[in-house]
N, C-alpha and C positions, 0 to 999 in steps of 0.2 A: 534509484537515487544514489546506490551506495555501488554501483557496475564497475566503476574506476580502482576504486577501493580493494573492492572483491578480489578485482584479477591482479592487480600487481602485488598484494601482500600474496596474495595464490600461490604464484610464482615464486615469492621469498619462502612460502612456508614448504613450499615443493623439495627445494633444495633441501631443505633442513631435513625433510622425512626421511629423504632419499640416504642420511649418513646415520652411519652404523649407531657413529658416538660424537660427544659433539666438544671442543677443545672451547674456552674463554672466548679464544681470538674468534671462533665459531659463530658463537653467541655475540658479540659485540660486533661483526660486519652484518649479521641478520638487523639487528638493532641500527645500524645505520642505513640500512635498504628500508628500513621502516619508518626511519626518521624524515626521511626523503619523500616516500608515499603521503604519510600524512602531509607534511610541508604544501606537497604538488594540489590535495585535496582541501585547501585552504582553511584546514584546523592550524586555529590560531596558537602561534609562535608559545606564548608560557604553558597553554596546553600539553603541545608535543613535548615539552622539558619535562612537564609535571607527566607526561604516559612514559616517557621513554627510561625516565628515573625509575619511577614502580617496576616495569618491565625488566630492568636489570637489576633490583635489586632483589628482583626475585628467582631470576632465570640463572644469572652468574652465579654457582655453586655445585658443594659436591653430588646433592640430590637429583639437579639435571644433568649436570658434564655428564654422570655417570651410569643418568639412566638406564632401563632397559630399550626403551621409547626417547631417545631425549629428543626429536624432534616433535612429537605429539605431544612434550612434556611442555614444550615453548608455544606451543600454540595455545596447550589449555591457559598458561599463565597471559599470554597476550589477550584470550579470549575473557576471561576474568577480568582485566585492568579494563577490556572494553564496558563491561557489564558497568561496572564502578564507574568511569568516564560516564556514560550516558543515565546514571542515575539509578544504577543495582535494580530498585522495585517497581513497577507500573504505579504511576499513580490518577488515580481518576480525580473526577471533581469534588470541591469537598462544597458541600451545599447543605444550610442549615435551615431553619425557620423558613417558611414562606411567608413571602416570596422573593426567592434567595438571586439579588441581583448580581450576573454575570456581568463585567464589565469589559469591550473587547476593544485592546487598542492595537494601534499598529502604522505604517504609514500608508500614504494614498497610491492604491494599486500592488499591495501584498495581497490581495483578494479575502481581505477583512468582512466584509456586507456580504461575499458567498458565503466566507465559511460560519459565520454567524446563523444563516439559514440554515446549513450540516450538522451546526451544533444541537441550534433546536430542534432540528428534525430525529435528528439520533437521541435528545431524551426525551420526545414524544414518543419514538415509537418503542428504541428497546427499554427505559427506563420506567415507561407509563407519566412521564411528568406534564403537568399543562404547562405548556411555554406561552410567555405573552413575547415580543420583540417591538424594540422601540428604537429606530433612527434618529441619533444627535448630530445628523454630519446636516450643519446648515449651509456648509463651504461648495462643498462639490454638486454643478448641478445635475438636477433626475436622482441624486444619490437614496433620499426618502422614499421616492418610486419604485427603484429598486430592492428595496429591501419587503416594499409591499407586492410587489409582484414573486420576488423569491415566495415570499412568506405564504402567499396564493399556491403556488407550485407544491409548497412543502406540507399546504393543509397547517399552518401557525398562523395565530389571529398576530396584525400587528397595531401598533400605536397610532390611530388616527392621527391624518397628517394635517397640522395648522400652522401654514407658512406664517412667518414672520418671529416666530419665538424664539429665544437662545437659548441654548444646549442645556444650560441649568432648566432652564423652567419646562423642555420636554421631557427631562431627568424625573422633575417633582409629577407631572403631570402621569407618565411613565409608574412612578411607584406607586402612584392612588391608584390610578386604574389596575394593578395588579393586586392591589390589597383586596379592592371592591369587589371585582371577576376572581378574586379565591385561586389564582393561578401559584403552583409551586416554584418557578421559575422568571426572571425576569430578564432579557437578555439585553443590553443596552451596546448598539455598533456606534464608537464616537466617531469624530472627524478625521483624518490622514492631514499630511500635507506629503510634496516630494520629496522633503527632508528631515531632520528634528531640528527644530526651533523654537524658541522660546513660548511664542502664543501657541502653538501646540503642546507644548507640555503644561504650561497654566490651564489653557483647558481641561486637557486629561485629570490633571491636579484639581482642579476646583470641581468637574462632577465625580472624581473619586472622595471626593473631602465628604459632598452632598449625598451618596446614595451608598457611603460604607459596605462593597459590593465583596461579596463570599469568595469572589473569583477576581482577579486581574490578569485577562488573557491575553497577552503580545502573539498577534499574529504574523510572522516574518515569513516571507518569500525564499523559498532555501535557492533557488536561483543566484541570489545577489550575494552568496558564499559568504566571504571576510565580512563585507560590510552587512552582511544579517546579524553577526556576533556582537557587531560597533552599536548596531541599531538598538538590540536587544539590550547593552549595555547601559544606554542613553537613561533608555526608558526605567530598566532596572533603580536605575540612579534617584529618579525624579518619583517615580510613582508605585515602586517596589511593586512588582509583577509577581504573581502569585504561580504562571504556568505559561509553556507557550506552547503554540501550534503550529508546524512546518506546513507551506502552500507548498504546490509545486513539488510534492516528494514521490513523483512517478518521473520527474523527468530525468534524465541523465547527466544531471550537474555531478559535481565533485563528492557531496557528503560531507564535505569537514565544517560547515554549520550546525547539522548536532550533535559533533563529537565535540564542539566547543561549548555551546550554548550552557552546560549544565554547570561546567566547570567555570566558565566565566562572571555567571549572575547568580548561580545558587538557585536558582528555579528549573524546574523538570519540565520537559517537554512530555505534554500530554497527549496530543493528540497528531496524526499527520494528515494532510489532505492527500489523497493520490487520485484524485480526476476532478473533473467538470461535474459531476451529477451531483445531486444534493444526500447523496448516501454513499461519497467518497470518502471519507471520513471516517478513519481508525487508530484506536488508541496505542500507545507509542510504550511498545514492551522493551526494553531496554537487553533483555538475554534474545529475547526474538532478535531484534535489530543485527546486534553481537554477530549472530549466531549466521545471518545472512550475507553481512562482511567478510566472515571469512567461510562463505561457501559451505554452510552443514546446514542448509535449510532452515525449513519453520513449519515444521509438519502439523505442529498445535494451532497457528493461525489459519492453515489449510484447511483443516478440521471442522473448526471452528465456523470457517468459509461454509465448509457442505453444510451443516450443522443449519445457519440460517435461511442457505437459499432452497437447499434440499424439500419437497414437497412428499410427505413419511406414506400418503396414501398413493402417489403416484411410484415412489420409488418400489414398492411393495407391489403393484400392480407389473411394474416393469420388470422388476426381480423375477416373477415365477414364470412369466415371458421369455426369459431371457435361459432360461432352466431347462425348456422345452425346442431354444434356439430360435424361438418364434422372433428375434427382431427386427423389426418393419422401420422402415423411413420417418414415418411419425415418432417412433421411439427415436430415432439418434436425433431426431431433431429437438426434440427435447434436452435428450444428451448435449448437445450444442448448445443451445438456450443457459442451461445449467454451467456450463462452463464458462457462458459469459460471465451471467452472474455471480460469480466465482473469481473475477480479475481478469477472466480471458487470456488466451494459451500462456502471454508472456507473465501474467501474474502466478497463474499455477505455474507454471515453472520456474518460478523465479522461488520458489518455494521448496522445490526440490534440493536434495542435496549432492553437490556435486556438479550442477546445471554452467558454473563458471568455468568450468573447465572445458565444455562444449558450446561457448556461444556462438562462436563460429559455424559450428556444423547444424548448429538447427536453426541458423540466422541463410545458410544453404540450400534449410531445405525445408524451405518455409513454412515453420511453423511460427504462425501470428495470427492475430487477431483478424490478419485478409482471407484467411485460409478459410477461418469457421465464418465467415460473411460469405463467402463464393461457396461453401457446400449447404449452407441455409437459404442460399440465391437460389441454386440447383434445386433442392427438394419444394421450395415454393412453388419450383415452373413445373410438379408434378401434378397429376389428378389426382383425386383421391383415391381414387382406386391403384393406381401406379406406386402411392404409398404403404398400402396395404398389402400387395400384391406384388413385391418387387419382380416377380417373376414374367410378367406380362409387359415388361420394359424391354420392345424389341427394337432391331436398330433404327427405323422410320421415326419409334417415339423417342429415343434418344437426340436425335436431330432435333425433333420438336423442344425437348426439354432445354440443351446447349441454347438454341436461337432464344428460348425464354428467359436465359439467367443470363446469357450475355458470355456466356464459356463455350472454351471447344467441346466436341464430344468426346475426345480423349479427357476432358476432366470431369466429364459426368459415368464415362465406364470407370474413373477411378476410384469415384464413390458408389458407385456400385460394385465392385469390388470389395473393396471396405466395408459394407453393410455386411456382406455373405459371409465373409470372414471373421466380423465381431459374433455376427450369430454362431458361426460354427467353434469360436471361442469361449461362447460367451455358455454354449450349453456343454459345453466339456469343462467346463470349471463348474457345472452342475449347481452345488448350493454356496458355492462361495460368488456369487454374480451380484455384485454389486454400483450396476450401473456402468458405465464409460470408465471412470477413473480406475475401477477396480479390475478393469481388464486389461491396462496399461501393459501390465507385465506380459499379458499373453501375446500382445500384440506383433507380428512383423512390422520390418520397418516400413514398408508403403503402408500397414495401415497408420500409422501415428503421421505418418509427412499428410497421407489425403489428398488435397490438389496441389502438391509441392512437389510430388516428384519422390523417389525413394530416400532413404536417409543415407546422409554420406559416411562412409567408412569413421573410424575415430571414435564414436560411443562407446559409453562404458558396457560392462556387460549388464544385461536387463534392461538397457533402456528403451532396445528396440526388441526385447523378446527373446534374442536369441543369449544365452548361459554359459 
């Protein structure tokens, strides 16, 4: 979301590191190279007055001109004013008595009705909450359908559907039935239109008036940039929004929708969507965010990543495997497995710190999400025995493997390559083997490229192994 961002303040903050000492006039052309950035990232106009203001009024003086660092000194302070821009603290849901009605508004086709499904599903499962969900959108047709079929997917009971009623009376209907079924949650998706309009906001108004909901959630499509800040405004206006949630925050828009949103309506953006699944769906940490804009990663969301998808008895099994150098096909496929669910190459490395500055070289040498599909293609077209056994993969069965995943066999000798060398990695880091990720460092560069080919020149030191 924020790849734009990233690399051209990059670029400005490069300069800066790069000088000894740093003069006013120093400081104030960095400040206009950023003023620029943001402008180009469609962070709205009083915003960039009100960043660029803090920024110099803190950066201009004798504590940075004269630092010993004074270009790390202007980053820390840019990086601060971001933190503060996007809302300083995380904040989650505030949800009281049950059954504490969420109500989610937004326009038609900001992908309101998915992410309502995301919401329930994330405090079903990491929160323990019962979600009930109830469909008020009588406008759009199949829209009710859809929210019953997400809700089927997500394992959420929702609001039995009884055409012909109006938004209020499946509001009231909605809140008995959550009263009666004991559920601690009650999540209510109103109507959209393609713009804001008068009967759209009277609705929103009238079953907020009716169901005094814990939550007022504006869901805005970060795609639609400036006009997601206008939108959010609207509604801020009419129906005072409590929180909003960014769609669309995996694609490679600008960004300057949540560096505006907080600053313009006084509401924190709580949650982002970044995919299609109904477990794309993560809470919007404001020093994380920060921290990814200007390229110093987010090693605690990383973390946090292994932490859920991570399996404690298989990693344990794999660990003393991997000690003995025993790893077999089955294991890296695992490994593979685990990396998806983990965001997949470009999420884990988007995580990394420093990663903006090579996106060229590993956008070369392809590392993506096509990479770990074609060596999970490859180890599928093996036997089991072949998995077990990498050593009984001679070149007749190579042939057979390539023809079964749809690759040459130069890209199935590359993972196998790779296999022999995680192993022979993986047992000379003895008891520090902690799966795939943890061998990163020991790796050369053909093992981290895989079916892409070696890594191209330009890496920092340690990213492909060598120091």
């Amino acid at each position: 979301m924020f790849d734009n961002l990233q690399t051209r303040l990059g670029t400005v903050f490069d300069r800066l590191r790069g000088r000894g000492a740093l003069s006013e006039a120093d400081v104030e052309t960095a400040l206009g190279e950023v003023r620029s950035v943001l402008i180009d990232a469609d962070v709205a106009l009083p915003v960039v007055k009100t960043f660029i203001g803090k920024v110099r009024e803190r950066a201009v003086g004798e504590a940075v001109i004269r630092s010993v660092t004074p270009g790390q000194q202007v980053v820390k302070i840019v990086y601060d004013t971001l933190v503060e821009t996007l809302g300083a603290e995380s904040e989650g849901l505030s949800l009281g008595a049950p059954p504490a009605p969420i109500l989610m508004v937004g326009l038609q086709g900001s992908g309101k009705t998915t992410t309502s499904a995301k919401l329930a599903s994330l405090l079903q499962t990491k929160d323990k909450k019962r979600v009930l969900m109830a469909s008020l959108d009588v406008n759009r047709p199949a829209a009710m359908e859809q929210l019953k079929v997400l809700g089927e997917q997500a394992g959420v009971p929702t609001l039995p559907i009884i055409l012909g009623q109006r938004p209020t009376d499946i509001a009231r209907r909605a809140l008995a039935a959550a009263k009666v079924g004991g559920y601690d949650v009650l999540i209510l998706d109103t109507a959209g239109r393609q713009h804001v309009d008068e009967a759209l906001m009277a609705e929103v108004a009238e079953v907020k008036k009716l169901t005094n909901p814990h939550e007022t959630l504006l869901v805005a499509d970060s795609l639609t940039g400036q006009d997601a800040v206008n939108i959010a405004k609207s509604f801020n206006e009419r129906v005072q929004i409590s929180g909003i949630i960014l769609t669309r925050a995996d694609g490679d828009q600008r960004g300057g929708a949540a560096l505006s949103m907080r600053e313009v309506t006084g509401a924190p953006i709580k949650f982002l969507g970044t995919g299609e699944k109904l477990d794309a769906l993560e809470a919007f940490h404001p020093a994380r965010v920060a921290s990814r804009i200007l390229d110093m990663g987010d090693v605690v969301s990383l973390v946090e990543k292994a932490v859920e998808t991570v399996d404690r008895e298989k990693a344990e099994k794999l660990a003393k495997k991997m000690k003995k150098g025993e790893l077999d096909f089955n294991d890296l496929a695992d490994q593979l497995s685990q990396m998806r669910k983990m965001g997949g190459m470009q999420g884990l490395l988007g995580m990394l710190p420093g990663v903006g500055k090579i996106k060229d070289q590993i956008a070369a040498a392809g590392l993506d999400d096509r990479m770990l599909k074609r060596q999970e293609a490859i180890i599928s077209s093996m036997t089991k025995e072949e998995r077990v056994k990498p050593d009984v993969i001679n070149g007749s069965r190579r042939k057979r493997i390539a023809a079964g995943s749809g690759v040459d066999v130069q890209d199935v000798n590359k993972i196998i390559k790779m296999q022999r060398q995680m192993a022979d990695v993986m047992k000379k880091m003895g008891k520090g083997g902690r799966g795939m990720m943890g061998a990163l460092g020991g790796m050369n560069p053909q093992m981290m490229s895989g079916l892409g080919g070696g890594m191209p020149p330009g890496l920092p030191p340690g990213f492909g192994g060598k120091k």
